[in-house]
Every structure is written in structure tokens, then in C-alpha cells.
C-alpha positions, 0 to 999 in steps of 0.5 A, a space after each residue: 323596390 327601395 322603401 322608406 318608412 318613418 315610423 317612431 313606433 317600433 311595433 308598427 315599423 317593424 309590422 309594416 317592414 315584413 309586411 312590405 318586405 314580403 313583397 318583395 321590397 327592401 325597407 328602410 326604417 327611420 324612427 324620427 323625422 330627421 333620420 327620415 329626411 336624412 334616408 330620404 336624401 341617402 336612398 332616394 327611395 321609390 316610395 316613402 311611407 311617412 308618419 307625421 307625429 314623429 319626434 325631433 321633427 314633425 312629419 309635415 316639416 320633415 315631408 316638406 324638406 322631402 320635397 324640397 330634395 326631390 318633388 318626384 319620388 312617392 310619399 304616402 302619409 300614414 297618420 292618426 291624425 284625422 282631420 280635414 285640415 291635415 290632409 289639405 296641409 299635407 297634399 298641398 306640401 306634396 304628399 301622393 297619398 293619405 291613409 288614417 290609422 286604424 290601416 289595412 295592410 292590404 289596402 296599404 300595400 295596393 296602394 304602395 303598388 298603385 303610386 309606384 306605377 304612377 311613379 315617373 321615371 319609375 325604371 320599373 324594368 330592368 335590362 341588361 343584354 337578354 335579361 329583363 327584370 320587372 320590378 312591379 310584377 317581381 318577375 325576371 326573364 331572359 331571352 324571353 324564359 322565365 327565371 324563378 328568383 326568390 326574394 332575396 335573389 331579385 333584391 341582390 339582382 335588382 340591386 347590381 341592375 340598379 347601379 349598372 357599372 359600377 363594382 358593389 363590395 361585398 360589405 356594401 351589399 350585405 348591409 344593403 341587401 341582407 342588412 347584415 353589419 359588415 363586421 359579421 363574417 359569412 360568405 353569403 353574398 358569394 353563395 347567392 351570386 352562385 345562386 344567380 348565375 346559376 339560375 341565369 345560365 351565366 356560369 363564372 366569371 360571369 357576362 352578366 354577374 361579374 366578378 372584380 376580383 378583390 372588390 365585389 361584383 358588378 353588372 356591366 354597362 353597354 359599353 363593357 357589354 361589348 367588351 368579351 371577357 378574356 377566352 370568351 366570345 360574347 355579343 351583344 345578345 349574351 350569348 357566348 361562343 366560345 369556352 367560358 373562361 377560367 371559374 373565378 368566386 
């Protein structure tokens, strides 16, 4: 899942990102209400942890812009302020959830798991042909077989799934998944698209992972579904008939 937190206090954002971040989750951080609303607009996150004494725009003005891009989209407020009038304030401009500092990462996290699955239109699972990938539980299966992924695996996975169709660069997904700077030379995404296929049974170019070559790589529509890769033969199902085609990286 895709996580906004606006906190002004490093320690604390940085606190709260490993903490989400062992989830599972990719974490987005913004350190003042305007880059919050910015992000929110940007990402359109799954949920969005918001504090509300943030510089250059206050909380409750940055939630309520929040809700005028998207009144759907989770967002759980993470305060000091203690007062009654604040929470009223806040659930009425639209706020899911109010939880006062001092916090449990416990409680938080529960109940960052109990909006996203109230959450509408949540696309909690994932699928493509055979493969299923459950972005509450974090599992992903396919033909019904458990495939063990790790953290950064289902990110990547998850990712592709996201944006069915459409050819991710390499920079795109490493600033995305990795959030790593473009400029930074390392082959990592093509070690972990290995890995995926690897663990999917989608050996190179790929049916389900594939690869556009000098661009990126994309996980394939419906309609491209029904289209066989060049030397293979692949139904609907995944399953492929023929020989693979030539390894492409």
C-alpha cells in the first residue's frame, strides 16, 4: 500500500516510516502541510497519517484541501492537540480516525489496517491471469500456490499490478520502490525483476513481467493478455505451451 505521512518532526516521520515500512507499505513523507497536500494530490495514497501543527499550512487547512481532491481516500489524524473541539473540527472537515500523542505503534498500525480495509474501492486484491496478490494479508498466490515474496518484491509486484498496462521505467521504479535517485547507477531493478519471475515461474521475456525493451517493464492488460508473446503460446490461464521465447533482461 501506498502511505502518506505529514509530520514536521524528522524523528518522528522517520520513526513512523520504518515502523509502516515493516509492513509492508511504501511511505511517503512530507514535513509541512503544503507538500502534504501536494503528495496527496500526486500519489493518491491508500491512506494518509496526517499531523496537524505542520508548518506553512496548518493540518486542518491542509485536511480540508485533502478532501476537496478526494473525499474517499483514508486519513487518520496523529496530533497533540487534545482537545474535544479539535476532534469535532477534524471528523467534520472528514478526518477517518483521530489518535493523540503520546501513540502506540501497535494501536496505530491496527488501525491503519482497519481503515484500509473499510476503505472503498480499496483494489485490495490484485490479479493478473493465474496470479493473485492480497495487498491487506501481503500474500500473493498463483494457481492457488503460495509464492513467498519479500518486502521489496511485493512492493515492485504490487507496483506493475498498480499500473496494469502501462511500461514503468527503470528510473520511475527505483525512485518509487527503492527511493533511490535516478542518477544513481545500479542494475537492482533488473536483479529484482529476475527475482519475480523467478519465484512466479515467468521465466524471461516474461507472460506476466515483461520486458519493453529500452524502456522498462510492464504487467500486461486483458487485452495484451490475449496477445502471445512471439514463439510462445499462452492462454488466458498463464500457462504456456510452447517453448519460451528467446531470454531477453
Amino acid at each position: 500500500m501506498k502511505l502518506l505521512v505529514a509530520e514536521d518532526d524528522r524523528a518522528l516521520a522517520l520513526f513512523l516510516t520504518r515502523g509502516l515500512e515493516a509492513d509492508g507499505h511504501r511511505v511517503r513523507c512530507a514535513a509541512d502541510g503544503a507538500e502534504a497536500v501536494l503528495a496527496y494530490q500526486e500519489e493518491s495514497p491508500d491512506l494518509t497519517i496526517l499531523d496537524l501543527n505542520l508548518p506553512r499550512k496548518d493540518g486542518e487547512q491542509a485536511l480540508a484541501e485533502m478532501r476537496s481532491l478526494d473525499p474517499e481516500l483514508p486519513v487518520l489524524v496523529l496530533t497533540a492537540r487534545q482537545e474535544v473541539e479539535t476532534r469535532i473540527r477534524c471528523l467534520d472537515l472528514g478526518a477517518d480516525d483521530f489518535m493523540v500523542k503520546p501513540f502506540s505503534l501497535h494501536e496505530l498500525r491496527a488501525r491503519c489496517r482497519a481503515l484500509l480495509r473499510r476503505k472503498r474501492e480499496a483494489r485490495l486484491m490484485l490479479r493478473v491471469a493465474d496470479l493473485e496478490l492480497d495487498r491487506m494479508e501481503h500474500t500473493a498466490r498463483r494457481g492457488g500456490a503460495a509464492i513467498p515474496l519479500t518486502n521489496k518484491e511485493f512492493a515492485l509486484l504490487e507496483y506493475l499490478m498498480l499500473r496494469r498496462g502501462e511500461c514503468i521505467s527503470r528510473v520511475e521504479l527505483l525512485d518509487t520502490v527503492w527511493n533511490m535517485e535516478p542518477a544513481q547507477t545500479t542494475n537492482i531493478v533488473d536483479v529484482y525483476i529476475n527475482y519475480l519471475r523467478r519465484k512466479l515461474k515467468d521465466p524471461p521475456p516474461g507472460f506476466l513481467v515483461r520486458t519493453v525493451r529500452g524502456r522498462g517493464y510492464l504487467v500486461p492488460s486483458e487485452a495484451e493478455l490475449r496477445m502471445p508473446l512471439p514463439g510462445v503460446v499462452a492462454p488466458i490461464d498463464g500457462t504456456i505451451s510452447a517453448a519460451a521465447a528467446p531470454l531477453q533482461n
